[in-house]
Gaussian input, Z-matrix of N, CA and C with variables (Angstrom, degrees):
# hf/3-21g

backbone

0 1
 N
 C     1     B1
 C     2     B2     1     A1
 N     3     B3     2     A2     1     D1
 C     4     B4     3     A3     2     D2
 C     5     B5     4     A4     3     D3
 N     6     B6     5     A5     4     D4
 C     7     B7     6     A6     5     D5
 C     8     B8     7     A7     6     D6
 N     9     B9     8     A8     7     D7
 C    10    B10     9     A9     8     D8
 C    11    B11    10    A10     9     D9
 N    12    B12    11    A11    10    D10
 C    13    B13    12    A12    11    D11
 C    14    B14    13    A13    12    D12
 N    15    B15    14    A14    13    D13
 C    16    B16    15    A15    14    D14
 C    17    B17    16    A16    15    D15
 N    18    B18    17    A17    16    D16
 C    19    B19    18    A18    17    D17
 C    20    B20    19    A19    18    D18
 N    21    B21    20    A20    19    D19
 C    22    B22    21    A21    20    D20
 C    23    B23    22    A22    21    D21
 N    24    B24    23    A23    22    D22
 C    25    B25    24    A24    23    D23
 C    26    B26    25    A25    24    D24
 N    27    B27    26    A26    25    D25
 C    28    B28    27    A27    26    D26
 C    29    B29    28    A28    27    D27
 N    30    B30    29    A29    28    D28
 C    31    B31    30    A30    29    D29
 C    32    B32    31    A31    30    D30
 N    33    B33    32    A32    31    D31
 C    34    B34    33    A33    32    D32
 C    35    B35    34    A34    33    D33
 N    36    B36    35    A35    34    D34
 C    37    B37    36    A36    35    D35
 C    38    B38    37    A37    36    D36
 N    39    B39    38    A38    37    D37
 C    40    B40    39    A39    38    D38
 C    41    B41    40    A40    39    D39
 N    42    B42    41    A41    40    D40
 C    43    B43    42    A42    41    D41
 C    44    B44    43    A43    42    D42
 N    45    B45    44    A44    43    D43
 C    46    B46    45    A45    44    D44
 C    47    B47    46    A46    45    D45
 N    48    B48    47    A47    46    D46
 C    49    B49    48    A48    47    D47
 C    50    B50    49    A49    48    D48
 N    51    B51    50    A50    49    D49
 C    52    B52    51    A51    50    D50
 C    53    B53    52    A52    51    D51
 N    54    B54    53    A53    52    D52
 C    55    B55    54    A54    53    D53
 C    56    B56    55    A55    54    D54
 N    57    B57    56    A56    55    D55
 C    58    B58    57    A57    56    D56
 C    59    B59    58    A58    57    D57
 N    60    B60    59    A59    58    D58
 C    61    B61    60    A60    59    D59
 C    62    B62    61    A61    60    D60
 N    63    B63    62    A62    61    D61
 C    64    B64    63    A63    62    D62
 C    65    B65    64    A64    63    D63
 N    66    B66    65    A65    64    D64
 C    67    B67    66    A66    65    D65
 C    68    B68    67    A67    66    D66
 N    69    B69    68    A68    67    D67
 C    70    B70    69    A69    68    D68
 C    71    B71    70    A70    69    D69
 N    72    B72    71    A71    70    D70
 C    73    B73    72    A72    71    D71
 C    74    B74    73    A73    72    D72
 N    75    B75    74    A74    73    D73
 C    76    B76    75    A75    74    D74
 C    77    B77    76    A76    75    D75
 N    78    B78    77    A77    76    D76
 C    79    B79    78    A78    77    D77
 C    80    B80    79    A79    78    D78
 N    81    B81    80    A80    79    D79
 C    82    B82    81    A81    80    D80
 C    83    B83    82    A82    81    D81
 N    84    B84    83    A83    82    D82
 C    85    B85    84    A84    83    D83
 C    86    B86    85    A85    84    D84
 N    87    B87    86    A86    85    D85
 C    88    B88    87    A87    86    D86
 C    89    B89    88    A88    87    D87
 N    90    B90    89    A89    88    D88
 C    91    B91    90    A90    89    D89
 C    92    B92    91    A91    90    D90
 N    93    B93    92    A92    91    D91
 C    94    B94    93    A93    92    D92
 C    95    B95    94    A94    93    D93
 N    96    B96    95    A95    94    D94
 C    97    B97    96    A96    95    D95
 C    98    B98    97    A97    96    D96
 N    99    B99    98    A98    97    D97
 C   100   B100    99    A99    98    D98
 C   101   B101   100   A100    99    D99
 N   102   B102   101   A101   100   D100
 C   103   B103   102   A102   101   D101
 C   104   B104   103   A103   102   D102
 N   105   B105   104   A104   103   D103
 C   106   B106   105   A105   104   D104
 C   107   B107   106   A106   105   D105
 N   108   B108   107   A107   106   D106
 C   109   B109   108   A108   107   D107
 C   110   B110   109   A109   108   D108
 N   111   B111   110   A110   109   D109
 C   112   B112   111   A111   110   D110
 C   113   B113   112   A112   111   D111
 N   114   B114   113   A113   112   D112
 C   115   B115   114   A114   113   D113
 C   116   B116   115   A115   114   D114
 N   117   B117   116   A116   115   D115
 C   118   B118   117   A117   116   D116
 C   119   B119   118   A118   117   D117
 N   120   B120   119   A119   118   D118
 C   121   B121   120   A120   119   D119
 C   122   B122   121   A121   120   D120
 N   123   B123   122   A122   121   D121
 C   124   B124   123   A123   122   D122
 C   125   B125   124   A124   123   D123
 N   126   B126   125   A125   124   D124
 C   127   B127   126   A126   125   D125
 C   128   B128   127   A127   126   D126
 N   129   B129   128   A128   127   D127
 C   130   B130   129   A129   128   D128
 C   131   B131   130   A130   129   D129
 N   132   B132   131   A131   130   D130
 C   133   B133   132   A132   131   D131
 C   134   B134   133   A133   132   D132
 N   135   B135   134   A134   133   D133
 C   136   B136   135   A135   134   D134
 C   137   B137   136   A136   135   D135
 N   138   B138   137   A137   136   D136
 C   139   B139   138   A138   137   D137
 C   140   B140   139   A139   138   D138
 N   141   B141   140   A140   139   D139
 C   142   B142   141   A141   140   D140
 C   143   B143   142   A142   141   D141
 N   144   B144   143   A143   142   D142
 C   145   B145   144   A144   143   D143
 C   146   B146   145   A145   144   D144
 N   147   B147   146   A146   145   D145
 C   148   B148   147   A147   146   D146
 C   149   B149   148   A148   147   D147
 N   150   B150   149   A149   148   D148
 C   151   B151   150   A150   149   D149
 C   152   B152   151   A151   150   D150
 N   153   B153   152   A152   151   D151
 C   154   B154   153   A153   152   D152
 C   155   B155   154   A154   153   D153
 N   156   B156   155   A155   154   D154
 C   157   B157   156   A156   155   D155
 C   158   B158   157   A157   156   D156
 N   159   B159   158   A158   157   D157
 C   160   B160   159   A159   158   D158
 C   161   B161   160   A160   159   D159
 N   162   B162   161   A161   160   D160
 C   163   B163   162   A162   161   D161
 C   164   B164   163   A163   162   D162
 N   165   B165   164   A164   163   D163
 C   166   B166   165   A165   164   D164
 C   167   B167   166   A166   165   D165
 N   168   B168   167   A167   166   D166
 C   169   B169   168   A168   167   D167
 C   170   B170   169   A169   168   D168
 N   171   B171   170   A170   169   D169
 C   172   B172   171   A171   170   D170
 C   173   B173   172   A172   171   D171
 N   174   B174   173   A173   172   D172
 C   175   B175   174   A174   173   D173
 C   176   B176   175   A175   174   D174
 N   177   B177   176   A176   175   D175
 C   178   B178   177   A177   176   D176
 C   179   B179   178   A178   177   D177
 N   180   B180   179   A179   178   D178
 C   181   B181   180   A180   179   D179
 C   182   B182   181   A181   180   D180
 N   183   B183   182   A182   181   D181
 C   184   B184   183   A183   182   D182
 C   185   B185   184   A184   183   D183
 N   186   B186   185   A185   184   D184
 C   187   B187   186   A186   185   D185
 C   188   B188   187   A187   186   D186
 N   189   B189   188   A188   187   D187
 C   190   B190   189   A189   188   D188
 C   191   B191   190   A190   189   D189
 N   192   B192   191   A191   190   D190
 C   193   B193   192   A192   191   D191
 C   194   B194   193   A193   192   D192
 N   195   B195   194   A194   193   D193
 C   196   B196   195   A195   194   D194
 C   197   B197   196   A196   195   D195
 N   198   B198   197   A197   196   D196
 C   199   B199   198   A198   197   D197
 C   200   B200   199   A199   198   D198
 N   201   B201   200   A200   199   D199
 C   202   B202   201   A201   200   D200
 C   203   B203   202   A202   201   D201
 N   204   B204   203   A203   202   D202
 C   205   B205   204   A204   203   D203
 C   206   B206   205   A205   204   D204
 N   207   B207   206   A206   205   D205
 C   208   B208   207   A207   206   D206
 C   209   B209   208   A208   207   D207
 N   210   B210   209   A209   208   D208
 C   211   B211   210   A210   209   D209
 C   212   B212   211   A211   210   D210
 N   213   B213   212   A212   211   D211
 C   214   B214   213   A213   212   D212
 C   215   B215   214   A214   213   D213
 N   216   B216   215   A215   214   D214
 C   217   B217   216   A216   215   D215
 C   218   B218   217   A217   216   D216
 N   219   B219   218   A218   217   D217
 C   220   B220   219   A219   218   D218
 C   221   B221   220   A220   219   D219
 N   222   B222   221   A221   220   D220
 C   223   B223   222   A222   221   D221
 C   224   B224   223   A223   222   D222
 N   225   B225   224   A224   223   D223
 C   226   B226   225   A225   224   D224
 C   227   B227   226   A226   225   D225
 N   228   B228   227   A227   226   D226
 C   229   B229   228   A228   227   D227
 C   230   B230   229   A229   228   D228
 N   231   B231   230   A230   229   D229
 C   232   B232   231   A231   230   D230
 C   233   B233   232   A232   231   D231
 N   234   B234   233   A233   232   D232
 C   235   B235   234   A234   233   D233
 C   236   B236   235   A235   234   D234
 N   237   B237   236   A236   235   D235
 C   238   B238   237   A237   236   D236
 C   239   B239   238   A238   237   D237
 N   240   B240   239   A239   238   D238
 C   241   B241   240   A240   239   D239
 C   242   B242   241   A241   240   D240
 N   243   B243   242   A242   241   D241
 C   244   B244   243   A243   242   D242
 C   245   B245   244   A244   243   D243
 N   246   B246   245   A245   244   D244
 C   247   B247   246   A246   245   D245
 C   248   B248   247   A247   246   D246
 N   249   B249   248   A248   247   D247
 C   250   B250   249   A249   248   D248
 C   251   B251   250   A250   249   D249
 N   252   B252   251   A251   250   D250
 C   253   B253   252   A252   251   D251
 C   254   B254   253   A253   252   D252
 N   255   B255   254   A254   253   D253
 C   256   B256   255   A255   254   D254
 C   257   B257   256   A256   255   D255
 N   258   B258   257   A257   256   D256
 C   259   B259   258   A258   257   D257
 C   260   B260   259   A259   258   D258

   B1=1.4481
   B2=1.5236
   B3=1.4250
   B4=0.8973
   B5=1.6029
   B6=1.1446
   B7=1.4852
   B8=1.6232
   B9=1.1860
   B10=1.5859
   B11=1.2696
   B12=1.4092
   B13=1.6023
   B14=1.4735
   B15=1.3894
   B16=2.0647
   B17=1.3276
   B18=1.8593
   B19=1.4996
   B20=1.5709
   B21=1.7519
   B22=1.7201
   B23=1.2945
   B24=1.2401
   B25=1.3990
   B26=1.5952
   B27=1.1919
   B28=1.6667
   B29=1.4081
   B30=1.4639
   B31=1.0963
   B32=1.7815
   B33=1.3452
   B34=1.5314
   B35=2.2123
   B36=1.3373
   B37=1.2575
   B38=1.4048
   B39=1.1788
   B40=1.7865
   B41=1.3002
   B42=1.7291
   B43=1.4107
   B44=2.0080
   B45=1.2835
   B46=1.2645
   B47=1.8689
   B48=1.4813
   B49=1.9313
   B50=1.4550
   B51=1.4901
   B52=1.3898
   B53=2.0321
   B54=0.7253
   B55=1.5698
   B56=1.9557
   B57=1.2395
   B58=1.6034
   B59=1.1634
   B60=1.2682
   B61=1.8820
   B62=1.9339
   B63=0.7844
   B64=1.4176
   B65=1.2540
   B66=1.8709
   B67=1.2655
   B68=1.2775
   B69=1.5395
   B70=1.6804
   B71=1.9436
   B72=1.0111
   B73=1.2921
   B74=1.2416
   B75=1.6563
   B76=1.1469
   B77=1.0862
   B78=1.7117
   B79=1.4905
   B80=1.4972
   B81=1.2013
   B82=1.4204
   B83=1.3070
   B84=1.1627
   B85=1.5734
   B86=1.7997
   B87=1.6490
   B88=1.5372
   B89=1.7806
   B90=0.9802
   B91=1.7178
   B92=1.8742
   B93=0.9364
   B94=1.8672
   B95=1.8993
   B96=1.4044
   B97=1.8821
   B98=1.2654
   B99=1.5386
   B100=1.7179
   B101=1.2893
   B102=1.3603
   B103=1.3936
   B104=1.4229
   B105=1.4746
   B106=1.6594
   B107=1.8803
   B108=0.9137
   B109=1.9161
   B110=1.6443
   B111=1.2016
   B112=1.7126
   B113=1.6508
   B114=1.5336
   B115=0.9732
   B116=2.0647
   B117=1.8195
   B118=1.8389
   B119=0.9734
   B120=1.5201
   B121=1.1204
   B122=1.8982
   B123=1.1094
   B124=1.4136
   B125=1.5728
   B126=1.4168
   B127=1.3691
   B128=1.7394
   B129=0.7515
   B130=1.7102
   B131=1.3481
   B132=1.6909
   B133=1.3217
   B134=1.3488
   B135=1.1606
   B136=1.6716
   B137=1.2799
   B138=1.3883
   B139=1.5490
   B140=1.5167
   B141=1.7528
   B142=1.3994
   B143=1.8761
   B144=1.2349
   B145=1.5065
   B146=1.6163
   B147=1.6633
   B148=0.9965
   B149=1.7822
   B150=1.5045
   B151=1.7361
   B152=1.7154
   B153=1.3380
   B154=1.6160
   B155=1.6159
   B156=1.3467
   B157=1.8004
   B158=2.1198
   B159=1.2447
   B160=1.3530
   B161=1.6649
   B162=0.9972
   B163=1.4003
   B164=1.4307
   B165=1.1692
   B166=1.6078
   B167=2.1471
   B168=0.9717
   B169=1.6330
   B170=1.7055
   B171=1.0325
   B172=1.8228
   B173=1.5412
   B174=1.0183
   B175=1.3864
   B176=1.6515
   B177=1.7330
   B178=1.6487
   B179=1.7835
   B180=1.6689
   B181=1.3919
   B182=1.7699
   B183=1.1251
   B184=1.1294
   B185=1.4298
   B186=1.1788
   B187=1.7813
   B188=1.4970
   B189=1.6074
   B190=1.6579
   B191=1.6310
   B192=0.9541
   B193=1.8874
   B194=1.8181
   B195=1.3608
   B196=1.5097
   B197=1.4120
   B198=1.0341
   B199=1.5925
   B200=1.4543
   B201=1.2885
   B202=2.0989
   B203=1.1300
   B204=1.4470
   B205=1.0314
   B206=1.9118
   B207=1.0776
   B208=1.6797
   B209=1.6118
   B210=1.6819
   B211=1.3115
   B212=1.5690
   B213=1.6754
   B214=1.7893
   B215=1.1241
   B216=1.7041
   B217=1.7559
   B218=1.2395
   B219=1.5032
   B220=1.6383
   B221=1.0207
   B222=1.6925
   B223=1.5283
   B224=1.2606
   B225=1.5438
   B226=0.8622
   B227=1.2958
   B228=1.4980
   B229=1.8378
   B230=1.4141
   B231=1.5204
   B232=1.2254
   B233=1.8231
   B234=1.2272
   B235=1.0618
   B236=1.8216
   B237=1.3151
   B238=1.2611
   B239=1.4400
   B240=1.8915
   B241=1.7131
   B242=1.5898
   B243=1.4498
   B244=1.0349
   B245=2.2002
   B246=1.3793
   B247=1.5189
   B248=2.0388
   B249=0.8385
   B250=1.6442
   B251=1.4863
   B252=1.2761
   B253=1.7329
   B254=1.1391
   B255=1.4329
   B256=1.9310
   B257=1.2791
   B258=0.7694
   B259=1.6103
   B260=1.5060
   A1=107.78
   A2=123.90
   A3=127.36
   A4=126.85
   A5=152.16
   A6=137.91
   A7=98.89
   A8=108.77
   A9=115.90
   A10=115.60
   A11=111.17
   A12=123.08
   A13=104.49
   A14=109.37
   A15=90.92
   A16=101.16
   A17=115.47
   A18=121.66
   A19=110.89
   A20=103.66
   A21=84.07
   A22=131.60
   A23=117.76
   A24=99.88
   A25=135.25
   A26=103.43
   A27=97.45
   A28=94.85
   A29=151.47
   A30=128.34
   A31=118.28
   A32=107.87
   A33=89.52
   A34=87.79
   A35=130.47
   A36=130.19
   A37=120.88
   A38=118.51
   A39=124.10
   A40=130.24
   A41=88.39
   A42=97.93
   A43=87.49
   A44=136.92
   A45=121.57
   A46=109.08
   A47=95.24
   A48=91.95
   A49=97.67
   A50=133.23
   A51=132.63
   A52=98.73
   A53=108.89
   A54=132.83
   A55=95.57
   A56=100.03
   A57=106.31
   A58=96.84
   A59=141.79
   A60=149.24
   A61=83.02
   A62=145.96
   A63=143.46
   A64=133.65
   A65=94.07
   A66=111.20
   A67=112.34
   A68=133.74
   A69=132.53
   A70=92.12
   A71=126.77
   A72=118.79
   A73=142.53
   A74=112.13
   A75=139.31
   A76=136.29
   A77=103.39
   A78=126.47
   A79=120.34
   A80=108.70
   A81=113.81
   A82=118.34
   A83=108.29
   A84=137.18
   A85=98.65
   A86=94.99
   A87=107.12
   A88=112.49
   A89=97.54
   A90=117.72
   A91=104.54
   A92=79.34
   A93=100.24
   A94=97.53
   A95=94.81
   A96=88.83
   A97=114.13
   A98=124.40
   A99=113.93
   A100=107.79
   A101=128.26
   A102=119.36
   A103=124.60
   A104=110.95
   A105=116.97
   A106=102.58
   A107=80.49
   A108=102.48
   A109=108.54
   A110=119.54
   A111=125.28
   A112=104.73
   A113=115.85
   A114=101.52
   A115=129.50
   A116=81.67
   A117=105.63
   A118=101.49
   A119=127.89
   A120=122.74
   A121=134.89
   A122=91.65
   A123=107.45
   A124=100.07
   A125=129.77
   A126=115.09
   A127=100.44
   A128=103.32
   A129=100.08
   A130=119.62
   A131=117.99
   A132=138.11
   A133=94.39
   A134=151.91
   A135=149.97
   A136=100.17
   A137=131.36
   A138=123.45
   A139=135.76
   A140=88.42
   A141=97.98
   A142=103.53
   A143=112.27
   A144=100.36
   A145=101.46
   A146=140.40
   A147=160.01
   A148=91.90
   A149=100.27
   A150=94.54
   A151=108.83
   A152=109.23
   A153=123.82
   A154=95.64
   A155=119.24
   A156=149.46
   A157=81.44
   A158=130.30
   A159=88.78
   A160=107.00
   A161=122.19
   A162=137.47
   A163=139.67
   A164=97.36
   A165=103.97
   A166=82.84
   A167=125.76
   A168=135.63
   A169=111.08
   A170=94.05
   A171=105.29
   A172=108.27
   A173=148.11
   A174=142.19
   A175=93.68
   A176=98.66
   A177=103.88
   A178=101.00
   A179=104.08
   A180=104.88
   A181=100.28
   A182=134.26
   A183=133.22
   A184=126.71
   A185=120.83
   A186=148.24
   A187=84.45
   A188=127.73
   A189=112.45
   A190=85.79
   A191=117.56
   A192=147.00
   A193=86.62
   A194=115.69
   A195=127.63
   A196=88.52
   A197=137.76
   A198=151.31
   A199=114.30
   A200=110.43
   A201=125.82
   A202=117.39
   A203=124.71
   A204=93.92
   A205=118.97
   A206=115.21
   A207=136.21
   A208=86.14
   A209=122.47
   A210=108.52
   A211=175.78
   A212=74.92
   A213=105.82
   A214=101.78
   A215=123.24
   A216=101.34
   A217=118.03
   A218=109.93
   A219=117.36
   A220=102.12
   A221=129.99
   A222=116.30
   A223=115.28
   A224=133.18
   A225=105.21
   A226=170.42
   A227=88.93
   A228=120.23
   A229=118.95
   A230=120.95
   A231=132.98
   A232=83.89
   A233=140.39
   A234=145.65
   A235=119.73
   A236=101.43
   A237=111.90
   A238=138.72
   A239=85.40
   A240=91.04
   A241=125.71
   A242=114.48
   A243=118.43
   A244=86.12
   A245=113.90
   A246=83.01
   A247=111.39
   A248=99.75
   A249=107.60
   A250=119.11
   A251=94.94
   A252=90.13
   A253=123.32
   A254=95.15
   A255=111.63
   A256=103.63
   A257=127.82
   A258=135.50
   A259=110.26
   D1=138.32
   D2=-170.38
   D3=-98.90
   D4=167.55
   D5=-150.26
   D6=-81.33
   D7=-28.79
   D8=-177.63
   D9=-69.33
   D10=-41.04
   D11=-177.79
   D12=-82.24
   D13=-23.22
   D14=-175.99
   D15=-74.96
   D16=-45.63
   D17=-171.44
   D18=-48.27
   D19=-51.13
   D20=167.03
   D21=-70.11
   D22=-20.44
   D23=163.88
   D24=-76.33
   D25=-22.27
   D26=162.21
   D27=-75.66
   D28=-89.80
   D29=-145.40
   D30=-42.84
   D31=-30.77
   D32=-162.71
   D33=-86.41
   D34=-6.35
   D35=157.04
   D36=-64.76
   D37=-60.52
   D38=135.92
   D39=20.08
   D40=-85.96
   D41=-158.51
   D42=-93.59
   D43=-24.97
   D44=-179.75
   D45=-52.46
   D46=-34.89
   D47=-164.17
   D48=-90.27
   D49=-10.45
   D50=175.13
   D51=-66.75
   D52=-33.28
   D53=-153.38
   D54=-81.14
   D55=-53.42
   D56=-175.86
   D57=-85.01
   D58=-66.90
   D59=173.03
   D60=-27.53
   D61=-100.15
   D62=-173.44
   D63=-5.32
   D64=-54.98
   D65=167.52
   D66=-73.41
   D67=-55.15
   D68=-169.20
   D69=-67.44
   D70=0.65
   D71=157.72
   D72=-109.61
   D73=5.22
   D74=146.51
   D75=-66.50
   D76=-44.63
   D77=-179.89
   D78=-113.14
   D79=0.54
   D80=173.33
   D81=-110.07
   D82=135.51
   D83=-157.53
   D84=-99.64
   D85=71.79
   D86=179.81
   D87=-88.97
   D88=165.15
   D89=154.05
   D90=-57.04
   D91=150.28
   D92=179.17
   D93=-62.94
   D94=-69.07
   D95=175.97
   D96=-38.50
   D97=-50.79
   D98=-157.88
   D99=-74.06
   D100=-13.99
   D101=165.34
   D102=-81.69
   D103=-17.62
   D104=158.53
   D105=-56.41
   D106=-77.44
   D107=178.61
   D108=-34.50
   D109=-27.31
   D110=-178.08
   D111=-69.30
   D112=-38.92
   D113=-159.79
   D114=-81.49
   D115=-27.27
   D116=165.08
   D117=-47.56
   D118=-56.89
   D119=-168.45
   D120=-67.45
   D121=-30.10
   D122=176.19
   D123=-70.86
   D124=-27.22
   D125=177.08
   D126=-95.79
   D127=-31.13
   D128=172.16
   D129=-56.24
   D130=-5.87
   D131=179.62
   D132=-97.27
   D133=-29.86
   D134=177.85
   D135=-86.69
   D136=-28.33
   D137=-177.80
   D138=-30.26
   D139=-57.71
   D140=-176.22
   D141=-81.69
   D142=-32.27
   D143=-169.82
   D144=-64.85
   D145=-26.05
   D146=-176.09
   D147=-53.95
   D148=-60.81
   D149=-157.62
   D150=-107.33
   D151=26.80
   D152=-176.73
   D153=-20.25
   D154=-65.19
   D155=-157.23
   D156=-65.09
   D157=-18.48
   D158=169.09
   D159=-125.59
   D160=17.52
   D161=121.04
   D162=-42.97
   D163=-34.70
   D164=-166.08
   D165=-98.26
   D166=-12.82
   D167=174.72
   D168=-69.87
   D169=-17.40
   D170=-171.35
   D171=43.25
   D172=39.12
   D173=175.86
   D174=-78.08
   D175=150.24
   D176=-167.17
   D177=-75.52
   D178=-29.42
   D179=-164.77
   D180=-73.72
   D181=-36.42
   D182=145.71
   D183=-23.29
   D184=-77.73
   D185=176.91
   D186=-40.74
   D187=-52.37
   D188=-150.88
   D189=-70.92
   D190=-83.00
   D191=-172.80
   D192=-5.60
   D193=-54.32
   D194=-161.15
   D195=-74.81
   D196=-39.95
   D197=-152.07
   D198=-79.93
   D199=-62.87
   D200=141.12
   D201=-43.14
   D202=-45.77
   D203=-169.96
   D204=-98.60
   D205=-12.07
   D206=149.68
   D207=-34.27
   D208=-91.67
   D209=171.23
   D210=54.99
   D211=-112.09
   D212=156.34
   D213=-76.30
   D214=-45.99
   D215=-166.01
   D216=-56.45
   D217=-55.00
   D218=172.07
   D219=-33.84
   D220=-82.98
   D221=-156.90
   D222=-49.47
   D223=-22.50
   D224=151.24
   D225=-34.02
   D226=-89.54
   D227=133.67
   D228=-4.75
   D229=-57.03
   D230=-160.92
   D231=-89.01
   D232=-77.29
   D233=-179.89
   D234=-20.15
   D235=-38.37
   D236=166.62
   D237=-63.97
   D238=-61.80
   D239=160.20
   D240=-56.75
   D241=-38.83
   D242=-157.32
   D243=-72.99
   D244=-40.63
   D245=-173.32
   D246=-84.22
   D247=1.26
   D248=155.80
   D249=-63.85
   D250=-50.56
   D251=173.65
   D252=-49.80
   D253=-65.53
   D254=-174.00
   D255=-56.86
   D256=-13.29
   D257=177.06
   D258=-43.25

């Protein structure tokens, strides 16, 4: 895969979960924190499409940083829905 083809695919991955994160934060009946917490994350979703070029470098200290922070979003993510549900 080439640097052009990964970058579009995180951006058009990107901007799909910027798009739903928006919506489950429109319509979801969160805690006061998880809407602080929504917003790191939504830029932590541009991160990697931002630094494709040190990705495409494979350095491990790289790979981890990308690796955490993939991560955090989930726990997020998951943290959210899950208090949406119980909702």
């Amino acid at each position: 895969m080439t640097l052009s083809q990964a970058r579009r695919n995180q951006l058009i991955i990107a901007g799909i979960s910027t798009v739903l994160l928006s919506i489950l934060w429109a319509v979801g009946d969160l805690p006061r924190s998880m809407y602080f917490a929504l917003v790191p994350v939504i830029v932590a979703l541009w991160i990697p499409a931002v630094l494709a070029h040190k990705q495409r470098e494979g350095s491990r200290s790289w790979n981890a940083f990308f690796a955490l922070l993939g991560i955090a979003v989930v726990a997020v993510v998951v943290r959210a829905v899950w208090l949406v549900g119980r909702g």
